[in-house]
C-alpha positions in Angstrom: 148.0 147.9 120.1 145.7 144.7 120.2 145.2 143.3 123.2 143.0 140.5 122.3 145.9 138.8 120.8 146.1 135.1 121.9 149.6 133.9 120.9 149.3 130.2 119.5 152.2 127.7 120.6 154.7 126.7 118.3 155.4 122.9 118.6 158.5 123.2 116.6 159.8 125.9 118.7 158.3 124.0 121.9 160.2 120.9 120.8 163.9 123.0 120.4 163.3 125.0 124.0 162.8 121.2 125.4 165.5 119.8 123.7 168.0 123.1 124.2 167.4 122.2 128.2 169.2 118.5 127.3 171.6 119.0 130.0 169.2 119.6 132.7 167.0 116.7 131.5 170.2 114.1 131.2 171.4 115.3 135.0 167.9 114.8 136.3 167.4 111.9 134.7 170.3 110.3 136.2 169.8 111.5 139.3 166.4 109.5 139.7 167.9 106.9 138.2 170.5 106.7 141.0 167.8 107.1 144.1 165.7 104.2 142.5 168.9 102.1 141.8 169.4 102.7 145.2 166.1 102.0 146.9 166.4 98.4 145.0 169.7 98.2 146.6 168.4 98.9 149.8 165.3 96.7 149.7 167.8 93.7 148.1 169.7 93.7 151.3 167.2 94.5 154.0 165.5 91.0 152.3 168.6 89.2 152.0 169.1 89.9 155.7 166.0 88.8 156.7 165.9 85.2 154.5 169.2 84.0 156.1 173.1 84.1 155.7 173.5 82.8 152.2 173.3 86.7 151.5 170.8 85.9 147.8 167.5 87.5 147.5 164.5 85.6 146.8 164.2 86.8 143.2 168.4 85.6 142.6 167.3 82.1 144.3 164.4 81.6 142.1 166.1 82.6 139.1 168.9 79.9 139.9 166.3 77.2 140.3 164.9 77.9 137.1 168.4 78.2 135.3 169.1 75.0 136.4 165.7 73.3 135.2 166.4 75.3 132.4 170.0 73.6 131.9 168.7 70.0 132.4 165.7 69.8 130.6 168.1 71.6 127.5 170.4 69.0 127.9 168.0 65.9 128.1 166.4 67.2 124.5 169.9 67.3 123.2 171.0 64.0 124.4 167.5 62.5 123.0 167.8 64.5 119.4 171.2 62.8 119.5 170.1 59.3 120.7 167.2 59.6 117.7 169.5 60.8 115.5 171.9 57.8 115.6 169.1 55.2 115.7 167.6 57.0 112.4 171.0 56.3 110.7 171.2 53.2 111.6 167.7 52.7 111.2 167.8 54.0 107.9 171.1 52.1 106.5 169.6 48.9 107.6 166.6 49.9 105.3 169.0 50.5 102.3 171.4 48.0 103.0 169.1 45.1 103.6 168.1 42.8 100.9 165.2 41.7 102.5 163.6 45.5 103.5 163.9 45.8 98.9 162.4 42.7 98.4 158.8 42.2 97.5 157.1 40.7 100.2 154.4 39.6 97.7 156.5 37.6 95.3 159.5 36.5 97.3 162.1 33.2 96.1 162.8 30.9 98.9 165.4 28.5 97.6 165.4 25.4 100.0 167.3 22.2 100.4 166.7 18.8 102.6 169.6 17.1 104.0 169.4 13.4 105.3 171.4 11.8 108.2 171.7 8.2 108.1 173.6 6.1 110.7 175.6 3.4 109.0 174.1 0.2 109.6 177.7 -0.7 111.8 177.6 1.8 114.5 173.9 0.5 115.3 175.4 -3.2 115.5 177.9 -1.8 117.7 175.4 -0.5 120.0 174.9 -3.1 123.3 171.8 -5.3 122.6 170.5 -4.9 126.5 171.0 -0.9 126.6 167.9 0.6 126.6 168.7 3.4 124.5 165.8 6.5 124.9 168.0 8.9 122.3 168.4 8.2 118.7 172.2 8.8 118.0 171.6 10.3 114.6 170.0 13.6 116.9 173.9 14.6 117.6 174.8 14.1 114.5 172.1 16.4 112.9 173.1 18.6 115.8 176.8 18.6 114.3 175.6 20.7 111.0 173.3 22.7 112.4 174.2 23.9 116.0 176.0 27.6 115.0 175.0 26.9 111.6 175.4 30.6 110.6 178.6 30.9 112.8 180.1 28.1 110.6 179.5 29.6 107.1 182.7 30.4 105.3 180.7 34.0 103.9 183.4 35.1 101.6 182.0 33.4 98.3 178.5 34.8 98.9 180.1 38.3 100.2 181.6 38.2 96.4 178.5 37.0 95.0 176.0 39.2 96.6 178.1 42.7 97.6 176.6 42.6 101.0 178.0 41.7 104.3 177.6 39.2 106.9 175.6 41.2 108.6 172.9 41.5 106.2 173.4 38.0 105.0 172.6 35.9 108.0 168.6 37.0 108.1 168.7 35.4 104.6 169.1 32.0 105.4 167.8 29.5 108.0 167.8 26.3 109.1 165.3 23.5 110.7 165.8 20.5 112.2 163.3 17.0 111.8 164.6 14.9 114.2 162.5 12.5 113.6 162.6 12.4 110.2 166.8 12.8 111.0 166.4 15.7 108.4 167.3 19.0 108.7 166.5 21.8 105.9 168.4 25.1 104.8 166.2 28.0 103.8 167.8 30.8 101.8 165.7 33.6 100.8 166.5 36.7 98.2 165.1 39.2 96.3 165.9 37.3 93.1 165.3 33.6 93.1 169.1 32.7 90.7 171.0 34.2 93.2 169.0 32.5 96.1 169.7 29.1 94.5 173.1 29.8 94.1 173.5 30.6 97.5 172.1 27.7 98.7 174.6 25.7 96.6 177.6 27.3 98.0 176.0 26.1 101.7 175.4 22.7 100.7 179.0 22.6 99.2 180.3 23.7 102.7 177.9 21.3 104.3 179.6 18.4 102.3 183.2 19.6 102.8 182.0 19.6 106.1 180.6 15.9 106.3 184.1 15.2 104.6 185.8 16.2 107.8 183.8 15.3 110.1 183.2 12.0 108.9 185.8 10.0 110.5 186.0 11.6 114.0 182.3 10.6 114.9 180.3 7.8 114.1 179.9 7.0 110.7 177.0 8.3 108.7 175.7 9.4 105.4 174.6 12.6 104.4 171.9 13.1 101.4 170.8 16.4 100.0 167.2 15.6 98.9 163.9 17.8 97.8 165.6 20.8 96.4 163.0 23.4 95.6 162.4 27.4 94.7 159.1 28.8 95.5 157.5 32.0 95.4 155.3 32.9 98.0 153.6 35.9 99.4 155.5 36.6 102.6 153.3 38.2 105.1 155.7 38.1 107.7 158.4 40.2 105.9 155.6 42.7 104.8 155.0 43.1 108.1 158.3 43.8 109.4 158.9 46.4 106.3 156.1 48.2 107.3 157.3 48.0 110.6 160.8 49.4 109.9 159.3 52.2 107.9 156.9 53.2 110.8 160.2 53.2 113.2 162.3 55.9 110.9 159.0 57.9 110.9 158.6 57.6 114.5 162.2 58.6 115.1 162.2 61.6 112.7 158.9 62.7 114.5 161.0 62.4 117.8 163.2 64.8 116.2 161.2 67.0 115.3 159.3 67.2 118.4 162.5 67.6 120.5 163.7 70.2 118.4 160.1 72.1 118.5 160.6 71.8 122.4 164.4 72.5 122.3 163.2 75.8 120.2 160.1 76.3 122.2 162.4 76.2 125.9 163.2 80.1 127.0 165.7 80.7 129.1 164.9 82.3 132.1 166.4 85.9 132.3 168.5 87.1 135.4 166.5 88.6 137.6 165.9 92.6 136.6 164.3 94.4 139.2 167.4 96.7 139.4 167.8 97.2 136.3 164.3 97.5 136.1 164.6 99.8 138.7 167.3 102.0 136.5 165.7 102.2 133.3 162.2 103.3 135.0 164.1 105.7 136.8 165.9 107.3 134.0 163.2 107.3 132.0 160.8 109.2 134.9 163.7 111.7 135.2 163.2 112.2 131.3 159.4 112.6 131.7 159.8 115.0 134.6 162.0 117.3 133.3 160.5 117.3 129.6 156.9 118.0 131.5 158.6 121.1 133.7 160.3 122.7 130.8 157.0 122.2 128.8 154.6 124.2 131.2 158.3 126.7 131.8 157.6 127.2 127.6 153.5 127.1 127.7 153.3 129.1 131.4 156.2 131.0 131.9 155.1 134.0 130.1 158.4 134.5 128.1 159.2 135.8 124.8 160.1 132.4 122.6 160.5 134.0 118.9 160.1 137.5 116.5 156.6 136.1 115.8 155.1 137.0 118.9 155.9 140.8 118.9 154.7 140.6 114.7 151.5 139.1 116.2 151.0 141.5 119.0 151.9 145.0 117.7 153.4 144.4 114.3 156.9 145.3 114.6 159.4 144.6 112.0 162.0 142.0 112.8 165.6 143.5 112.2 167.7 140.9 112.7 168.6 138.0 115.5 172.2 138.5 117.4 173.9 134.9 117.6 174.3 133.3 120.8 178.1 133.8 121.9 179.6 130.3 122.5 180.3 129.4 125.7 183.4 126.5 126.7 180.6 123.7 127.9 180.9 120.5 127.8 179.3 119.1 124.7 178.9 122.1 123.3 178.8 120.6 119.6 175.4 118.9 120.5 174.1 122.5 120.8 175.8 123.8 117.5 173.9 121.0 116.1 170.4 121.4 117.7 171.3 125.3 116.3 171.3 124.0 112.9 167.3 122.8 113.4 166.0 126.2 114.4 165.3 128.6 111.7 165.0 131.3 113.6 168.5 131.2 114.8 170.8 132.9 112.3 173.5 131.3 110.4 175.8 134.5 109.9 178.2 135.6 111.5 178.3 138.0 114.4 179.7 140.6 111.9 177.5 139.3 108.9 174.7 140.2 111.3 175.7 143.1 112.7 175.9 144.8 108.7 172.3 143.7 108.2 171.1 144.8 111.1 172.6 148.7 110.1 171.0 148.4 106.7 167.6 147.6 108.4 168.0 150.7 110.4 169.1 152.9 107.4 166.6 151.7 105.2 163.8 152.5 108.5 164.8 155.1 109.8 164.4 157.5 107.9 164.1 161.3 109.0 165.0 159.7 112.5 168.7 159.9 113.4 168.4 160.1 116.8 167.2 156.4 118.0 166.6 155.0 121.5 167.4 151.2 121.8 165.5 149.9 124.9 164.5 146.5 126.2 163.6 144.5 129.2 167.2 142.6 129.8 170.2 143.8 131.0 171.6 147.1 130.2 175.4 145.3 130.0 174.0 143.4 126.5 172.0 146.4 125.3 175.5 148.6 125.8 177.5 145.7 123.9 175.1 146.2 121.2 175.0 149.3 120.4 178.8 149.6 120.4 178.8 146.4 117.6 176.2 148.7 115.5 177.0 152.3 116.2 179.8 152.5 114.2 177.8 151.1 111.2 175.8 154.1 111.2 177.7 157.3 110.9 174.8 159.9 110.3 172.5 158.5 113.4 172.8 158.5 117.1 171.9 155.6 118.9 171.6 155.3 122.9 170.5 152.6 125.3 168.5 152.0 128.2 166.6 149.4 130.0 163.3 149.1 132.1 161.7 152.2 131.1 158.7 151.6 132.9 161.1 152.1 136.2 164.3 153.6 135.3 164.3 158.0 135.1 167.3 157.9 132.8 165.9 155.3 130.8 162.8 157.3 130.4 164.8 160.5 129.9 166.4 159.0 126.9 162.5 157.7 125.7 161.5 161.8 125.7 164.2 163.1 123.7 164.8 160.3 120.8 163.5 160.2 117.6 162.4 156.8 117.5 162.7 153.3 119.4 164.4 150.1 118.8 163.2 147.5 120.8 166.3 144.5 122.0 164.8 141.5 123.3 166.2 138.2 124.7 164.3 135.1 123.8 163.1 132.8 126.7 164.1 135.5 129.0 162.5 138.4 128.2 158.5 138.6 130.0 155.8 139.6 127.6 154.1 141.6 130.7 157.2 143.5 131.0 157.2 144.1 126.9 153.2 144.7 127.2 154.1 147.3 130.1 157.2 149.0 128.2 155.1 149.1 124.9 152.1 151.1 126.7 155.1 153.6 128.1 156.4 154.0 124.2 152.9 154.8 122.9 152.7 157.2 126.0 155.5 159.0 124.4 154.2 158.6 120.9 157.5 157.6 119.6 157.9 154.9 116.7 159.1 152.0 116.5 161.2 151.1 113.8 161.4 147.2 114.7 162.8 145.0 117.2 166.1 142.8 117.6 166.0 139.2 118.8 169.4 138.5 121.4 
């Protein structure tokens, strides 16, 4: 026998015992979930009771607050993504669609015109000698043309001639009165300098047609279309307002972007989790508490975990491990599968087993045919045992018995066999017990053929 041997822990075999207890650790587990759960009840109510009838703990009423900030400021970065948004487009289609945002600003045709107003020499004969007069009369006339001037334009002829609409039209022309000069001039500016002149023909066409109807209901006059000009001209103004324009759809788009970064960047606040806080720390201690007693059970307990342990302490053969009989319990195919991880459990059947466990003996035995199979469980297994592999071996006797170190029929059966058969249960069986019943069989000076794992 050695007695200095240390036996070394198998963390694989730790790892199944823990695991194998799964039931224990779940009900535990829940358990301490349940009284924390509870506890946060408790406290939840006791400090609802004391804040006031609306029946809300603090944590719920802070949480609503900061949903609801949450909420507004969300919906204020939409509205203002969707408010930059539009005035982008527009923004943006005024820069496509204008012909003045695509002209050059430093070669740009302005076609102009001059248009006299004379009074006919009549209607100031007609005006009473001694009548101080402090308004020239040909100021409402000039007034006639060019009050609403761009309100007045028939725009269908310069629609056809241009492909752009009124609305991008009217900042091409202008008009300016001289009153005192009884002059007024049209300005028409474009991106090419033909189609600004023609433009400026089809207003001073309208201007005449106009003067044609008008000419009769008011005093009489004369209209003269004078100093007719295109220049070219480096329009600082229009540069100006095109670089302006430009710096606007870049200063939406970075509103966008911003908003969106913030809109991204804005975390809703989380119901409030102290229960469930409460539930999840609990179930989780349960876990750690039962893993932790079942770990020092397996490192403390002093129990016989696997066939290495009795190799390691007195060099017995291993004859075979009985299979667990399977038990009606509730999940019982999460054990068959945690089975399937352990390699010292046997895949066989009980039968399969049983017939392996005979040759063992045959081949062992020997000269011995009268054996002794003993252990430290109960003598109820040892019996069923021996009745599975008795009838396996015809030529040799085999008896049982348990607790030899205290039982006088037990140790009866020691004296008079040939040899012993050692039937132990793992994490059951106590290795003081095994220490104690192995001192008693060297006593006797009776072999030991090997040992059989239950």
């Amino acid at each position: 026998m050695n007695y200095e041997y240390e036996p070394e822990i198998n963390l694989k075999d730790l790892f199944l015992y823990i695991i194998y207890q799964w039931r224990s650790i779940l009900l535990a587990a829940a358990m301490i979930c349940a009284l924390a759960g509870g506890y946060k009840l408790f406290c939840n109510t006791m400090e609802s009771m004391e804040e006031g009838a609306n029946g809300k703990p603090k944590e719920t009423r802070e949480y609503e607050i900061k949903l609801a900030e949450y909420r507004l400021t969300k919906s204020n970065y939409e509205k203002d993504i969707d408010d930059y948004q539009k005035r982008l487009e527009q923004q943006t289609a005024y820069m496509e669609e204008s012909i003045l945002m695509q002209a050059n600003p430093y070669n740009m045709p302005s076609a102009s015109a001059d248009i006299i107003v004379k009074l006919d020499d009549e209607e100031w004969k007609s005006l009473p000698e001694n009548v101080n007069i402090s308004l020239d009369p040909t100021d409402s006339l000039i007034s006639v043309y060019t009050a609403n001037f761009l309100s007045a334009i028939d725009w269908n002829t310069i629609e056809a001639l241009t492909g752009k609409t009124p609305l991008y039209l009217k900042e091409l022309i202008s008009v300016s009165a001289d009153y005192s000069a009884n002059t007024f001039t049209i300005y028409v500016n474009y991106s090419n300098g033909d189609t600004a002149q023609q433009i400026l023909d089809i207003l001073l066409e309208q201007i005449m047609e106009k003067y044609q109807e008008v000419a009769g209901d008011i005093n009489k006059h004369t209209i003269s279309i004078v100093n007719r000009s295109l220049t070219y001209t480096i329009n600082h103004a229009l540069a100006d307002a095109q670089k302006e324009n430009a710096n606007i759809i870049a200063g939406y788009e970075q509103s966008i972007i911003e908003c969106r970064t913030n809109l991204e960047e804005l975390e809703k606040p989380s119901r409030p989790k102290n229960l469930q806080k409460f539930l999840i720390l609990g179930f989780i201690a349960g876990i750690f508490l039962m893993v932790l007693y079942h770990g020092f059970r397996y490192v403390l307990g002093g129990k016989l975990h696997d066939g290495n342990e009795l190799k390691g302490m007195y060099g017995f053969l291993h004859l075979g491990t009985i299979p667990i009989s399977e038990r009606k319990r509730v999940f019982s195919g999460v054990d068959r599968l945690l089975r399937t991880l352990d390699t010292e459990y046997p895949q066989n059947t009980m039968d399969d087993t049983c017939q392996m466990i005979a040759q063992n003996i045959r081949n062992l035995a020997g000269e011995h045919k009268h054996l002794f199979i003993t252990g430290t469980g109960d003598m109820e297994t040892l019996q069923k045992l021996v009745s599975q592999i008795a009838p396996l071996l015809k030529d040799i006797h085999l008896e049982a018995g348990t607790t030899i170190t205290h039982n006088m029929e037990a140790l009866q059966k020691l004296t008079e066999c040939d040899a012993v058969i050692l039937a132990e249960v793992r994490q059951k069986s106590l290795l003081s017990e095994i220490t104690n019943q192995q001192e008693r069989i060297n006593a006797y000076q009776k072999p030991v053929i090997g040992f059989i794992l239950l």
